[in-house]
C-alpha positions in Angstrom: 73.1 108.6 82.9 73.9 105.1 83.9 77.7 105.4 83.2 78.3 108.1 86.1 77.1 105.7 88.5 80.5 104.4 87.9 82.7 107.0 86.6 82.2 109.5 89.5 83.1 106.2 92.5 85.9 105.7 89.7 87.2 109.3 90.1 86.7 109.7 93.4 89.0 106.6 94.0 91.3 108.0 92.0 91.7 111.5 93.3 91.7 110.2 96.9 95.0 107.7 95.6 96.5 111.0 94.2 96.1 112.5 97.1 97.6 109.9 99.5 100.4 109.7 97.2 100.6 113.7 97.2 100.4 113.4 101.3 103.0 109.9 101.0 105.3 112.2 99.5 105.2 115.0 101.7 105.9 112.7 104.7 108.7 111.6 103.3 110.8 114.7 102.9 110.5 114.8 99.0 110.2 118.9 98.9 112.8 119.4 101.9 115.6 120.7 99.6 113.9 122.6 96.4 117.3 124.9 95.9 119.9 122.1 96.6 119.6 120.3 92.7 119.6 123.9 90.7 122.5 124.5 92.9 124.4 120.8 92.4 123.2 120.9 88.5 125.4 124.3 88.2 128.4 123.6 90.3 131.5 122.6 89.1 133.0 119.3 90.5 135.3 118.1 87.4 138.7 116.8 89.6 140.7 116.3 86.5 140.3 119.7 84.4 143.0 118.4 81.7 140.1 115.3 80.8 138.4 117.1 78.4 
C-alpha cells in the first residue's frame, strides 16, 4: 500500500507529459496533411524510366 504513494504521482506525471507532447504535437501542424503521404508513397516520380 506504500508503493502507490509513489506510483500513482509517478503516473500521473507521466500521463500529463504524454499529454503535453500529444497537445505539442497538435500545435505544430503534425496531423495537417493525413492523405498527402499515402498519396506521395503511391505516385510515380521516376525521371529516368530506362534506369531500371
Amino acid at each position: 500500500m506504500n508503493m502507490l504513494v509513489y506510483l500513482i504521482p509517478i503516473a500521473l506525471f507521466m500521463g500529463g507529459l504524454g499529454l503535453a507532447a500529444f497537445l505539442w504535437s497538435l500545435k505544430s501542424g503534425q496531423y495537417d496533411d493525413l492523405e498527402g503521404a499515402s498519396w506521395r508513397v503511391i505516385a510515380d516520380d521516376d525521371t529516368d524510366p530506362t534506369a531500371t
